[in-house]
TORKE-714433 format. One record per residue: residue number from 1; residue in one letter; x, y, z of N, C-alpha, C in turn. Coordinates in pm, 1 decimal. Example, Ala and Ser with C-alpha at 12.3 -4.5 7.8 and 13.67 -1.06 7.14 Angstrom:
% TORKE-714433
1 | A | 1319.0 | -569.0 | 780.0 | 1230.0 | -450.0 | 780.0 | 1320.0 | -330.0 | 780.0
2 | S | 1285.0 | -225.0 | 708.0 | 1367.0 | -106.0 | 714.0 | 1290.0 | 3.0 | 787.0
END
This chain:
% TORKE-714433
1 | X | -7250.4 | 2290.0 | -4749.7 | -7123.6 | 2330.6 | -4812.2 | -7144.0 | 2465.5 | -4882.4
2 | X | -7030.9 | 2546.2 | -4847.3 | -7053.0 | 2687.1 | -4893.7 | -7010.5 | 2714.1 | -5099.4
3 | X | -7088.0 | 2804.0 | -5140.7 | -7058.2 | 2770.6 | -5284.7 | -6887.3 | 2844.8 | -5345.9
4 | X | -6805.0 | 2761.5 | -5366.6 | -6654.5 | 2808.7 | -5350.3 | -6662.9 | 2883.8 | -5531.5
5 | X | -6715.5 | 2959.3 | -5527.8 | -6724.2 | 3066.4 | -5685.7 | -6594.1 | 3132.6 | -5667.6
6 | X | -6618.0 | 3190.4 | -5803.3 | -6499.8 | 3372.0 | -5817.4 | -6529.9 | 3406.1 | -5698.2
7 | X | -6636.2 | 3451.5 | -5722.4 | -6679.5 | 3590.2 | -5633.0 | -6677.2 | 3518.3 | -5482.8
8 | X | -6677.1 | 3382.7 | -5457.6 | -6649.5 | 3401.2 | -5302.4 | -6497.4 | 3416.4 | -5238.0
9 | X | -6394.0 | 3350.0 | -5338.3 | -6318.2 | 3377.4 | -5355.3 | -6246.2 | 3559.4 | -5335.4
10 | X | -6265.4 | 3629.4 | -5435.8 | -6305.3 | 3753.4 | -5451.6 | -6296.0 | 3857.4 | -5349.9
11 | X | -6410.0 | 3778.2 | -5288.7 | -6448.8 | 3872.0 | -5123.3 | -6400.6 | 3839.1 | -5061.8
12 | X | -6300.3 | 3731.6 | -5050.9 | -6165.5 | 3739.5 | -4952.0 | -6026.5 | 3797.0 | -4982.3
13 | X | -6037.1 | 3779.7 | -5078.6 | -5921.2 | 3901.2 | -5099.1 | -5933.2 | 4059.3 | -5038.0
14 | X | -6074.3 | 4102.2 | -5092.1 | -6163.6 | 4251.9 | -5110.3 | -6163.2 | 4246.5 | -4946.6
15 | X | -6200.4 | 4170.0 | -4852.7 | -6233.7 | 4205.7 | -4695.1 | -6131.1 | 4200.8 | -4657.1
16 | X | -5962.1 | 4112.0 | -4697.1 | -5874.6 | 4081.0 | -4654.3 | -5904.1 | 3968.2 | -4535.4
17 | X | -5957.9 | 3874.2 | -4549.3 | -6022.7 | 3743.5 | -4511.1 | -5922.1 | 3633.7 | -4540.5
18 | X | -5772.0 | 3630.3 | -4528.0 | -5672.2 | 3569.8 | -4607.1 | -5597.8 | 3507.8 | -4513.8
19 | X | -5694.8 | 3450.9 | -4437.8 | -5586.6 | 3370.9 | -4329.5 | -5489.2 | 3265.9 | -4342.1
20 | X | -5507.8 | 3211.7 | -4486.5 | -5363.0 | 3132.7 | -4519.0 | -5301.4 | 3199.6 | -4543.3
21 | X | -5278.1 | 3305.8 | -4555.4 | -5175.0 | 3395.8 | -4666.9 | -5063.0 | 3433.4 | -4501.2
22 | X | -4958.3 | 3358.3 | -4583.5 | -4825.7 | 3391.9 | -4472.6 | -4785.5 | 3519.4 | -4496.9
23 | X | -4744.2 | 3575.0 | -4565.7 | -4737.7 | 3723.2 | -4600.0 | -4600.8 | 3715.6 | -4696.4
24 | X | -4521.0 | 3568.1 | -4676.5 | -4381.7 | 3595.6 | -4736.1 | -4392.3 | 3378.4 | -4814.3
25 | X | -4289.1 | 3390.2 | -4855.4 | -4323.1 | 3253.1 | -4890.9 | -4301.0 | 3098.1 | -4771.8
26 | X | -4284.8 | 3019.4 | -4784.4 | -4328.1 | 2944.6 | -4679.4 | -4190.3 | 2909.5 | -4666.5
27 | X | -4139.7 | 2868.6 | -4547.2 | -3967.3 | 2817.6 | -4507.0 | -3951.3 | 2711.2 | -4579.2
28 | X | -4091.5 | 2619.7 | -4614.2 | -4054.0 | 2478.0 | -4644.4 | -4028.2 | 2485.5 | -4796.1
29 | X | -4116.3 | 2552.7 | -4898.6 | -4081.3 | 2555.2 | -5022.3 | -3984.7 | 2636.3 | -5061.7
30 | X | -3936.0 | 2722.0 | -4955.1 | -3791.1 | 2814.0 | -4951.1 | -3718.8 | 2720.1 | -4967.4
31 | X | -3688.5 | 2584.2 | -4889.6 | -3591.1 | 2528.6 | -4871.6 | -3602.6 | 2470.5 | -5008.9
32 | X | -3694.5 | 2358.7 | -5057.4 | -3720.4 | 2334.9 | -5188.2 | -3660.6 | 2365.4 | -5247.1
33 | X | -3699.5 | 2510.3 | -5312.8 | -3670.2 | 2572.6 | -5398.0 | -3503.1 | 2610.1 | -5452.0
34 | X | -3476.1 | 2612.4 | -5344.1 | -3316.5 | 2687.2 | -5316.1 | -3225.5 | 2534.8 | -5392.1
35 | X | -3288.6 | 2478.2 | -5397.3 | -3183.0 | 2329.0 | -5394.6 | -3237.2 | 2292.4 | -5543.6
36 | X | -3312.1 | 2364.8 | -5625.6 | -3355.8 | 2373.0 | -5742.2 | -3236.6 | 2419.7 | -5832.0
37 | X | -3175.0 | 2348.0 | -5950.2 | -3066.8 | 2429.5 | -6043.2 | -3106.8 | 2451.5 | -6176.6
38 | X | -3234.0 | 2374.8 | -6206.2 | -3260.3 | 2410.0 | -6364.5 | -3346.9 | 2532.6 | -6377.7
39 | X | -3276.9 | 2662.6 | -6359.7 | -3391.1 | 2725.1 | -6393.8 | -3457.9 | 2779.1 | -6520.5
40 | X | -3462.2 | 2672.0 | -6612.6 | -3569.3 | 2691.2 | -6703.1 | -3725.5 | 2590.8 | -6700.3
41 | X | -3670.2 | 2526.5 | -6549.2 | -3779.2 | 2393.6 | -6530.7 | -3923.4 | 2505.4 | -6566.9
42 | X | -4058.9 | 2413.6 | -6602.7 | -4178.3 | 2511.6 | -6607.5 | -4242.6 | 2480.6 | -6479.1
43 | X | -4280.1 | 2499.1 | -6411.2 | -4335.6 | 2536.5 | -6290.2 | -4502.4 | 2644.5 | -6281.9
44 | X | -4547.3 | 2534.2 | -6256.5 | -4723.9 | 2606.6 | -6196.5 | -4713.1 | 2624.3 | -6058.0
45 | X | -4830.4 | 2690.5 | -6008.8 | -4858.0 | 2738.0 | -5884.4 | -5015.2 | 2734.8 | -5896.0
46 | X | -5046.7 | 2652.4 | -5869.3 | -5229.9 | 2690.8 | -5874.8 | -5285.6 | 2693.0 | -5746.8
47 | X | -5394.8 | 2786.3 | -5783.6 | -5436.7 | 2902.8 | -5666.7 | -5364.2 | 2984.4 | -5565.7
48 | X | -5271.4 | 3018.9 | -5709.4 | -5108.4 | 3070.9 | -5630.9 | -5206.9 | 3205.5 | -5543.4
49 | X | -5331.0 | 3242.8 | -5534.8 | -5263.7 | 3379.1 | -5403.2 | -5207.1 | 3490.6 | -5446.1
50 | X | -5178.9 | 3577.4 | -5338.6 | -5067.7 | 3635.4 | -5354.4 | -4938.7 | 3586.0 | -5410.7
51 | X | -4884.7 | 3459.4 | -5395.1 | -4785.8 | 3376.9 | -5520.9 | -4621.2 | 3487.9 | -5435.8
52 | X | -4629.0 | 3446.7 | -5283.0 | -4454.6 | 3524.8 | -5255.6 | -4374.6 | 3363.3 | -5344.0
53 | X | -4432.2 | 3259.5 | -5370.8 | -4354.6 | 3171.5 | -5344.4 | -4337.7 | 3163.2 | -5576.8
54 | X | -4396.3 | 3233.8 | -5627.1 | -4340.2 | 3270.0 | -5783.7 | -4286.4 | 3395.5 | -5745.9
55 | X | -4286.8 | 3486.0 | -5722.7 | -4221.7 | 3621.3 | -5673.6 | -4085.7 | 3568.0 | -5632.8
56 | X | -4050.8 | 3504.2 | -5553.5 | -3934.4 | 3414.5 | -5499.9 | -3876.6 | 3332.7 | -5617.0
57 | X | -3883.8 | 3270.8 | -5730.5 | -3830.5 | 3220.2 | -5805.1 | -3880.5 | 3293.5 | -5903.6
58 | X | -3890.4 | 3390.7 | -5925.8 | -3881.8 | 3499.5 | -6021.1 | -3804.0 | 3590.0 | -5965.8
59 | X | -3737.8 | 3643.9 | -5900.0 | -3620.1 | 3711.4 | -5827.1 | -3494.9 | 3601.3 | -5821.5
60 | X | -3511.7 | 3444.3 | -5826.4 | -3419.3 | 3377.2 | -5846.0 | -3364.9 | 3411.8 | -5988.2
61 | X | -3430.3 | 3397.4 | -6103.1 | -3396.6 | 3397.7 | -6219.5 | -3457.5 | 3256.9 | -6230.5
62 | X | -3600.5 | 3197.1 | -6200.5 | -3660.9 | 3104.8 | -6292.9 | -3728.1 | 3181.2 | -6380.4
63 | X | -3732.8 | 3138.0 | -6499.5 | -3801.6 | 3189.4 | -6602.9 | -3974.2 | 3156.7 | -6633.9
64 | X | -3993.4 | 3068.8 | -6565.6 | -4078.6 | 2968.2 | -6644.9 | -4197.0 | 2927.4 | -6584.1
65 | X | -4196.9 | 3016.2 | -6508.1 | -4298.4 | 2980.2 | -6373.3 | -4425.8 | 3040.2 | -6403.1
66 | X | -4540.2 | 2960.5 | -6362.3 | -4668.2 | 3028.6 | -6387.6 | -4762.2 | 3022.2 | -6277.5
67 | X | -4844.4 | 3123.9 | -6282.7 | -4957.8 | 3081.5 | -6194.7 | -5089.7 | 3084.5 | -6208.2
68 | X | -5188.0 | 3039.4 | -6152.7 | -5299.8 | 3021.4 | -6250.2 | -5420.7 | 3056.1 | -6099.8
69 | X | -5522.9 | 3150.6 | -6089.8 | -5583.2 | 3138.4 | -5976.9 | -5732.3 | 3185.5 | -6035.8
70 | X | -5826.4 | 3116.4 | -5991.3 | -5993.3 | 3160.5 | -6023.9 | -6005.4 | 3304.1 | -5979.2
71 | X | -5933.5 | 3377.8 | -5882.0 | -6011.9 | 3485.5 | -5806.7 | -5918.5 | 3618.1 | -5898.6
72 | X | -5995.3 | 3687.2 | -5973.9 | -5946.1 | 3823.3 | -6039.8 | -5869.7 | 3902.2 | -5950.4
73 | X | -5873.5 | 3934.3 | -5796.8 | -5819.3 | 4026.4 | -5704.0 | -5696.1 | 3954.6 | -5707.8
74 | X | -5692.5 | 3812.4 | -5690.2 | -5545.7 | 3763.9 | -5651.7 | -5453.0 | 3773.8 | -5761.3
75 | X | -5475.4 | 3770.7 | -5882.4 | -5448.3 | 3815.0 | -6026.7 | -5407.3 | 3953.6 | -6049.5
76 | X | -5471.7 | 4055.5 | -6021.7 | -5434.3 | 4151.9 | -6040.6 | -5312.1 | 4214.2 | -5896.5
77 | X | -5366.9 | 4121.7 | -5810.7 | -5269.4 | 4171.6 | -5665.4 | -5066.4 | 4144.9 | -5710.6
78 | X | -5069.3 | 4013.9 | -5787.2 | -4934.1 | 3984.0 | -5820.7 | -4855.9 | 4076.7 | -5966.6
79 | X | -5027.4 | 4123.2 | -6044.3 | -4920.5 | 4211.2 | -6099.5 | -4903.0 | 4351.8 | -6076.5
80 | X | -4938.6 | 4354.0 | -6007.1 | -4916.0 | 4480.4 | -5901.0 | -4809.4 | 4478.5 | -5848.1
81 | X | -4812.4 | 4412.8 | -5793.7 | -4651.3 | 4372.8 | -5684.9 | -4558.2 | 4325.0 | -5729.6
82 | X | -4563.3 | 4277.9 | -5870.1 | -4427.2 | 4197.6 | -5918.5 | -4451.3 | 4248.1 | -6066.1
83 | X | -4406.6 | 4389.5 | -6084.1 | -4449.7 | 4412.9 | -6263.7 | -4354.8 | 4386.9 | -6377.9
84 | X | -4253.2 | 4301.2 | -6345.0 | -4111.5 | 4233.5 | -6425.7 | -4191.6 | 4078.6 | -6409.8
85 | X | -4329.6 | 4011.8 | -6423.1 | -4384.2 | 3893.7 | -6321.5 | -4448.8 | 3919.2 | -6493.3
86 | X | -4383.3 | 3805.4 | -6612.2 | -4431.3 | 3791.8 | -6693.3 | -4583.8 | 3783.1 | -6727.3
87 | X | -4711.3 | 3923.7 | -6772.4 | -4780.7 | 3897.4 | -6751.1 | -4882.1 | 3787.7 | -6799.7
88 | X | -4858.6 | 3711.1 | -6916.3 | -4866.5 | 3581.1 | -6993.1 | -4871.1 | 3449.0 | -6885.0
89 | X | -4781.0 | 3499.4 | -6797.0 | -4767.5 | 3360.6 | -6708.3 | -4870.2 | 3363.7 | -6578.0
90 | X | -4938.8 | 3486.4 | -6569.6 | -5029.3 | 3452.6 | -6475.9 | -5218.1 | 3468.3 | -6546.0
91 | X | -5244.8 | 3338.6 | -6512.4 | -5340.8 | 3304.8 | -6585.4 | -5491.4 | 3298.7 | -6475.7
92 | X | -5595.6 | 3379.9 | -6510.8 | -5715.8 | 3408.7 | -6470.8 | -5821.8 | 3299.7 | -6487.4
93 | X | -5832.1 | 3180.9 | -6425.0 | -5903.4 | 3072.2 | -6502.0 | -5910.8 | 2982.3 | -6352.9
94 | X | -5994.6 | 2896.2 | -6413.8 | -6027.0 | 2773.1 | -6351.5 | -5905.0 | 2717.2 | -6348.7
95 | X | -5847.3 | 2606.6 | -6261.3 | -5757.3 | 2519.1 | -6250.4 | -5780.9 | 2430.9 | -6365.7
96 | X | -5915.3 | 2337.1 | -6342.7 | -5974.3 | 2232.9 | -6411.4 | -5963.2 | 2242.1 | -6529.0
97 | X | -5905.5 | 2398.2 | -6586.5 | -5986.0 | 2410.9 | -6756.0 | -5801.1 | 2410.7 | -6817.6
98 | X | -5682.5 | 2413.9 | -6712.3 | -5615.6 | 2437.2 | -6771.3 | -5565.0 | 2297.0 | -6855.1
99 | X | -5463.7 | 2331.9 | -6979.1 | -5432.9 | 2255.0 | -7082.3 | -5323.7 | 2299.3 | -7089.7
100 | X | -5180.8 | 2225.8 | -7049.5 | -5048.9 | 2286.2 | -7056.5 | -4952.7 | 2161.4 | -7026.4
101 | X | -4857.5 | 2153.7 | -6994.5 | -4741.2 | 2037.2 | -6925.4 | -4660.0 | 2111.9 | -6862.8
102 | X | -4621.1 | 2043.2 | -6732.4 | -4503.6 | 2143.3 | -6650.0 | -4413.5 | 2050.9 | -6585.2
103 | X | -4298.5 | 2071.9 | -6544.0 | -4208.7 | 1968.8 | -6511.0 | -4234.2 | 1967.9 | -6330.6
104 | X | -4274.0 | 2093.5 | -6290.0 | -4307.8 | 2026.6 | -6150.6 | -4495.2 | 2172.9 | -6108.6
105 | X | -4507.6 | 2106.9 | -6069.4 | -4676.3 | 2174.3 | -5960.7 | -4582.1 | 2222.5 | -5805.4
106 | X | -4644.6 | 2340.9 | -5787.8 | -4704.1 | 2376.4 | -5629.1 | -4732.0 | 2333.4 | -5559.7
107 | X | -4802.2 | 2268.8 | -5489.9 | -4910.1 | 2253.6 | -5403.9 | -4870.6 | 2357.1 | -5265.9
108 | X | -4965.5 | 2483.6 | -5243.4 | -4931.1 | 2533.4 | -5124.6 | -5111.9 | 2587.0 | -5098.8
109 | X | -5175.1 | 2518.7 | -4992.7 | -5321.1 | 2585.3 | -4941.8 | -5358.8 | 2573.8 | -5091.8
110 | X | -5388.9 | 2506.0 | -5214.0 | -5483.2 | 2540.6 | -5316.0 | -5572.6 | 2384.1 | -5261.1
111 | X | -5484.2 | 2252.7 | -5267.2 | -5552.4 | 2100.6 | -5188.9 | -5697.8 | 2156.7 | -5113.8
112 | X | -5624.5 | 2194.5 | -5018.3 | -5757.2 | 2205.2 | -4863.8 | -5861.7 | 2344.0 | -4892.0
113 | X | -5861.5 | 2396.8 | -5031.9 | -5952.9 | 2528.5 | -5031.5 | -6035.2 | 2480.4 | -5145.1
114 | X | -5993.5 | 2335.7 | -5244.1 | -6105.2 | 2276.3 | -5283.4 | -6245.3 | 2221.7 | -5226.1
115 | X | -6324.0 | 2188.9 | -5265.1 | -6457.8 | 2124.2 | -5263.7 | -6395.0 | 1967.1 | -5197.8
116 | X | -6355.4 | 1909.1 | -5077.5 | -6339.2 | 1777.8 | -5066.0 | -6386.9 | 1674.4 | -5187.0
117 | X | -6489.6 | 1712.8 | -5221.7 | -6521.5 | 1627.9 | -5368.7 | -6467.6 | 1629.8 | -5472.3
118 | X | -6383.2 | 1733.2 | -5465.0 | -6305.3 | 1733.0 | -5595.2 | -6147.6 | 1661.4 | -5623.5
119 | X | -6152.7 | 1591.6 | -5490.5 | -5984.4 | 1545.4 | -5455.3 | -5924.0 | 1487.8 | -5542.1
120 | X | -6035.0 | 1387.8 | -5629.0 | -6027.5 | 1242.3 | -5676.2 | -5941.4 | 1311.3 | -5777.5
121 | X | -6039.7 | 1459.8 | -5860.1 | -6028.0 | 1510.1 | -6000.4 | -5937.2 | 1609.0 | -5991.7
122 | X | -5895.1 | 1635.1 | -5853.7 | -5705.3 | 1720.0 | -5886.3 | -5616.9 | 1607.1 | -5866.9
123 | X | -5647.6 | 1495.9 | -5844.8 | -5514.7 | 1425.8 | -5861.8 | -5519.9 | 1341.1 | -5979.2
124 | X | -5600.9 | 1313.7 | -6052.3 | -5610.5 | 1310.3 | -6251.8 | -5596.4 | 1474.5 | -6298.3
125 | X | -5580.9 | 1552.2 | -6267.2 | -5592.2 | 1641.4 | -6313.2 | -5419.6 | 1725.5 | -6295.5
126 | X | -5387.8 | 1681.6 | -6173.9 | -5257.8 | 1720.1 | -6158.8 | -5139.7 | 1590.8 | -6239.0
127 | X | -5216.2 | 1483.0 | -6245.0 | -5153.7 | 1380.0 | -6343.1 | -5130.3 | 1402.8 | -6515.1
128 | X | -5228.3 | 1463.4 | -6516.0 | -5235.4 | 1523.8 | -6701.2 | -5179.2 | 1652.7 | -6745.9
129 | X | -5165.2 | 1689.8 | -6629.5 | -5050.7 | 1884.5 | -6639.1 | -4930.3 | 1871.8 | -6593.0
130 | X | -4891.9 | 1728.6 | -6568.1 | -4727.6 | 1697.3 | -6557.1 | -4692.2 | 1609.1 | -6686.3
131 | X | -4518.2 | 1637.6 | -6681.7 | -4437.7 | 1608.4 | -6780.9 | -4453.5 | 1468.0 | -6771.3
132 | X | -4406.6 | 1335.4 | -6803.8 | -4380.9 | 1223.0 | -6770.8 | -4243.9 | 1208.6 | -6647.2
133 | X | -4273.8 | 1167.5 | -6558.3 | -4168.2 | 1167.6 | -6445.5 | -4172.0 | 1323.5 | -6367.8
134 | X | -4247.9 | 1411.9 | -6416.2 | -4305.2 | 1537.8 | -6316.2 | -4290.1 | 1523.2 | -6195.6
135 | X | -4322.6 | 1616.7 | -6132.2 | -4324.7 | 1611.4 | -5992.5 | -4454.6 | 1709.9 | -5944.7
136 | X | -4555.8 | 1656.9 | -5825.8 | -4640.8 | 1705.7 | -5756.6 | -4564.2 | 1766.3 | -5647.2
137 | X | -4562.9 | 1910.9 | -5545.1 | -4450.5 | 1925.1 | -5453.1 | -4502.0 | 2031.8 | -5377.6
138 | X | -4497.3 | 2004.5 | -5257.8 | -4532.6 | 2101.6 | -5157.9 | -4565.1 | 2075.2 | -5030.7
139 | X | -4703.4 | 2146.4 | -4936.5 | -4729.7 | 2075.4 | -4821.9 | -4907.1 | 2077.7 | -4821.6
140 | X | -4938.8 | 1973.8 | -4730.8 | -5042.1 | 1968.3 | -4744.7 | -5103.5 | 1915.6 | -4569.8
141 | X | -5240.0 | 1993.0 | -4497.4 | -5230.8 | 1972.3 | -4381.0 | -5268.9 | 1870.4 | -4363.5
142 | X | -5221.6 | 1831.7 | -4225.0 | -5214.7 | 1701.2 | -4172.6 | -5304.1 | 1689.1 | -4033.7
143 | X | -5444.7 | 1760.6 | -4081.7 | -5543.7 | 1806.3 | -3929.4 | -5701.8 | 1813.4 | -3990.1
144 | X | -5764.4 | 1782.3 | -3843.3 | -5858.7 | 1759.6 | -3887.3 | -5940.1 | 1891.0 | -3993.5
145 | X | -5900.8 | 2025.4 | -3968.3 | -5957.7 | 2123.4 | -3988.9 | -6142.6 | 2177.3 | -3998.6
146 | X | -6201.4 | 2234.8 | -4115.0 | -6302.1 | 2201.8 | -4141.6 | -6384.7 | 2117.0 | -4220.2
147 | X | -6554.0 | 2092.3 | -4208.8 | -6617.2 | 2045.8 | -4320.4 | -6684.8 | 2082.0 | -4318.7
148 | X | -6738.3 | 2274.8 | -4362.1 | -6813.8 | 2337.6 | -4454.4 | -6774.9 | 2420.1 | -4505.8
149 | X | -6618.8 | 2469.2 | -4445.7 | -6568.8 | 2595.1 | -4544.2 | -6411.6 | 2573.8 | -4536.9
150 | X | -6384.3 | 2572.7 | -4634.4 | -6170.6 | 2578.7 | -4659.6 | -6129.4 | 2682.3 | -4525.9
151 | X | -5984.0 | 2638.9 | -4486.7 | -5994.6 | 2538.6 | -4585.1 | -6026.8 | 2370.1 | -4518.0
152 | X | -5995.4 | 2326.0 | -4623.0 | -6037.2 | 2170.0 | -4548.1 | -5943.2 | 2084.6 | -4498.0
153 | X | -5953.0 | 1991.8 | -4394.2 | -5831.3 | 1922.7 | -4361.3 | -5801.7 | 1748.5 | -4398.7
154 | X | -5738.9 | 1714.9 | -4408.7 | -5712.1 | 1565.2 | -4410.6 | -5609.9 | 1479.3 | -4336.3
155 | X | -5594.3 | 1362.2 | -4374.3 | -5466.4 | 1295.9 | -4327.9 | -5394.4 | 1228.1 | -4432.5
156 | X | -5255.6 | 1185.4 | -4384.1 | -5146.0 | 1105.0 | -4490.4 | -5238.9 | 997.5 | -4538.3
157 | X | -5315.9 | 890.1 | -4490.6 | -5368.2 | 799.3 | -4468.1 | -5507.5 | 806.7 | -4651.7
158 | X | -5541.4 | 920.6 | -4612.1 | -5641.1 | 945.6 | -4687.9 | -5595.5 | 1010.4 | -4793.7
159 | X | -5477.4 | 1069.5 | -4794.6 | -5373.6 | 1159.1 | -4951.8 | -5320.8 | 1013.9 | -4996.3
160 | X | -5267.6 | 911.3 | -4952.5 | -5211.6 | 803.2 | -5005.0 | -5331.6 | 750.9 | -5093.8
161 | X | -5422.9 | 737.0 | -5102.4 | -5553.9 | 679.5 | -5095.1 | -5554.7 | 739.9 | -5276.1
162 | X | -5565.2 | 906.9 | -5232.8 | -5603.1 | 985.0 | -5330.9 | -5511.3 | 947.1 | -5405.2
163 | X | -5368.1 | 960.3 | -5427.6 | -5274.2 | 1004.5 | -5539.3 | -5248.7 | 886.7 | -5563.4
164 | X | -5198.8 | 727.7 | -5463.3 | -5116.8 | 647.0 | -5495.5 | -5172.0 | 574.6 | -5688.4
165 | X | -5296.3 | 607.2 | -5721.9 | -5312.6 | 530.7 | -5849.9 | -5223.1 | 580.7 | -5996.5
166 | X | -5188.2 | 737.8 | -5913.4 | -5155.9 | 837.7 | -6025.8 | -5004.8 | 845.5 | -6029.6
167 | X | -4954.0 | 871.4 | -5848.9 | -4826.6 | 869.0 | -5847.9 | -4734.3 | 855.2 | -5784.7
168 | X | -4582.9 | 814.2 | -5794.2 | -4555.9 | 714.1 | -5651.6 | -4492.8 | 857.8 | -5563.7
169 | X | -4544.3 | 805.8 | -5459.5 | -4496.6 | 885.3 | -5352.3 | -4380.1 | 849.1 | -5308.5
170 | X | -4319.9 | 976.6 | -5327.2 | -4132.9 | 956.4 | -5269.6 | -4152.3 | 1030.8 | -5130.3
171 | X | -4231.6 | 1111.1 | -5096.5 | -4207.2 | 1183.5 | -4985.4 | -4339.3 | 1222.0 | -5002.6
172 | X | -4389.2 | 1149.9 | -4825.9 | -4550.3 | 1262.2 | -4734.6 | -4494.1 | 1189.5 | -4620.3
173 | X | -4435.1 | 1332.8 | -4553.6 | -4402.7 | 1296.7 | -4392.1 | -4427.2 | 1451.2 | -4379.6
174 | X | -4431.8 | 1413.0 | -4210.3 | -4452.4 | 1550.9 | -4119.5 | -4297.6 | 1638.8 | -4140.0
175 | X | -4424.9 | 1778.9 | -4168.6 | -4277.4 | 1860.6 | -4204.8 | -4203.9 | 1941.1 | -4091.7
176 | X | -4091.6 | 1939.3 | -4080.7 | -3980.4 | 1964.4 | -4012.8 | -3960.5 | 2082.7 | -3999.6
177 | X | -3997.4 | 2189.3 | -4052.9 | -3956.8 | 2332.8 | -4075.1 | -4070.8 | 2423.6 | -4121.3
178 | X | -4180.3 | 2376.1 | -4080.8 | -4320.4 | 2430.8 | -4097.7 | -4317.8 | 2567.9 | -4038.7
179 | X | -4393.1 | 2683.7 | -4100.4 | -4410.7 | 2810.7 | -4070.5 | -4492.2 | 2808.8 | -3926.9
180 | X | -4455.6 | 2885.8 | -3818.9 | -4569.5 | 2932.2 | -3715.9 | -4613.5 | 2854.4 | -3657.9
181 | X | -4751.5 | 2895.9 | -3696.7 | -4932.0 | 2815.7 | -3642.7 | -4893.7 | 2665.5 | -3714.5
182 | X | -4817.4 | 2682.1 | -3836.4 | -4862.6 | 2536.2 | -3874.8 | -4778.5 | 2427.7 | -3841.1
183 | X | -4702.5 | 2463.7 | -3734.1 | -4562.3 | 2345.5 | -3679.5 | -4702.5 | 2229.5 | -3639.2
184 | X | -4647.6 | 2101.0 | -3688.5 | -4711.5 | 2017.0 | -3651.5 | -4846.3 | 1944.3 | -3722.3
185 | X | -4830.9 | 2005.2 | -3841.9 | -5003.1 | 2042.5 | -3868.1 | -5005.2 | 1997.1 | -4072.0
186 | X | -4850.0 | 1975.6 | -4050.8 | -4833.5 | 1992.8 | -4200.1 | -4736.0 | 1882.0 | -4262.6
187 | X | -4788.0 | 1839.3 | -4374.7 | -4690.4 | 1713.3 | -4431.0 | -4608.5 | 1733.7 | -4572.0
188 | X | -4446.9 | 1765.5 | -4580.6 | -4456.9 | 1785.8 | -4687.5 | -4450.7 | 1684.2 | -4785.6
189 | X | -4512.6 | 1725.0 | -4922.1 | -4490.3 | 1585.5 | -5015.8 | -4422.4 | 1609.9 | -5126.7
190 | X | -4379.3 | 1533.8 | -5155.5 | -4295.8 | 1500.8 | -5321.8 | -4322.1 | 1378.7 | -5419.8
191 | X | -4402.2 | 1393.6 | -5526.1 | -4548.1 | 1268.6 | -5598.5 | -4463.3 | 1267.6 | -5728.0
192 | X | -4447.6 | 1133.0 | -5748.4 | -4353.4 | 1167.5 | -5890.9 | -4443.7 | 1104.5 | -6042.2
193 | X | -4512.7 | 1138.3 | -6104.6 | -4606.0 | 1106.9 | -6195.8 | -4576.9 | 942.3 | -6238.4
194 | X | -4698.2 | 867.3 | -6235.2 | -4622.0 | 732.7 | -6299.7 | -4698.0 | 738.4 | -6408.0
195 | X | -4638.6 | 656.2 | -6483.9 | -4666.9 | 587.8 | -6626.2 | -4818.7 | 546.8 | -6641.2
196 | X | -4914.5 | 519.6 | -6724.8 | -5063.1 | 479.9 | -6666.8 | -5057.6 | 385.8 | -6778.4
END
């Protein structure tokens, strides 16, 4: 297993090595999003990336949106590109270390670019950075992919496994309106925090 640091991180930005990176935000959390009316909800994005998909609800008029990514290039890339992109709300850090509450999470490519070992401890971890009745939301692949370098792949079978202790699943089905390469390949979900 390759060591997933800053700096390896880093050097994919720096080589442009960014083969998840759609270039615009994804159709499926487009659709999401659009059907969203509170916009003062707080909203994370972790290992937002380039982050078209906070750029996109920061041109909506959400206020409240944050993003949080280990790699300094991807950090400095969004405030570059989005300099009205509250700079307070994008945060240079570990996922693991953050300490906050948000009424709904991301999930877009941050799942499958973890350490497979770490699955157990983003889904307690995505349980303790939601509101009560929060929401987990996004897509997550549905293929075998790799197992020595992100990103990594799984199945519904084995995400039920992971989250069901933390939170009930209202929605992991195959998504309907998947970008490109990933028709077929992708499940979206909607995890609604339970009570413990």
């Amino acid at each position: 297993m390759i060591d997933l640091t800053e700096e390896f991180w880093n050097q994919k930005y720096k080589t442009n090595k960014i083969g998840w990176d759609l270039g615009e935000i994804s159709l499926p959390l487009k659709t999401y999003f659009d059907q969203l009316e509170d916009k003062n909800l707080k909203i994370l994005i972790p290992g937002g990336g380039n982050s078209y998909e906070a750029e996109y609800l920061h041109n909506k008029g959400f206020t409240n949106v944050y993003v949080i990514d280990i790699a300094k290039e991807a950090v400095e890339r969004i405030q570059q590109r989005i300099p009205t992109f509250p700079k307070d709300h994008i945060i240079h850090d570990d996922f693991f270390n953050l300490n906050d509450a948000f009424d709904i999470i991301i999930e877009q490519t941050f799942f499958c670019a973890l350490d497979p070992n770490l699955r157990q401890q983003y889904a307690q971890k995505m349980h303790q950075l939601l509101v009560d009745g929060g929401k987990l939301v996004g897509l997550m692949f549905d293929a075998k992919l790799n197992e020595d370098h992100p990103p990594f792949g799984g199945c519904k079978k084995e995400y039920v496994q992971i989250f069901e202790p933390y939170f009930k699943v209202e929605v992991m089905d195959e998504c309907y309106n998947s970008s490109g390469a990933r028709q077929g390949m992708e499940l979206f979900v909607k995890l609604i925090k339970k009570q413990l």
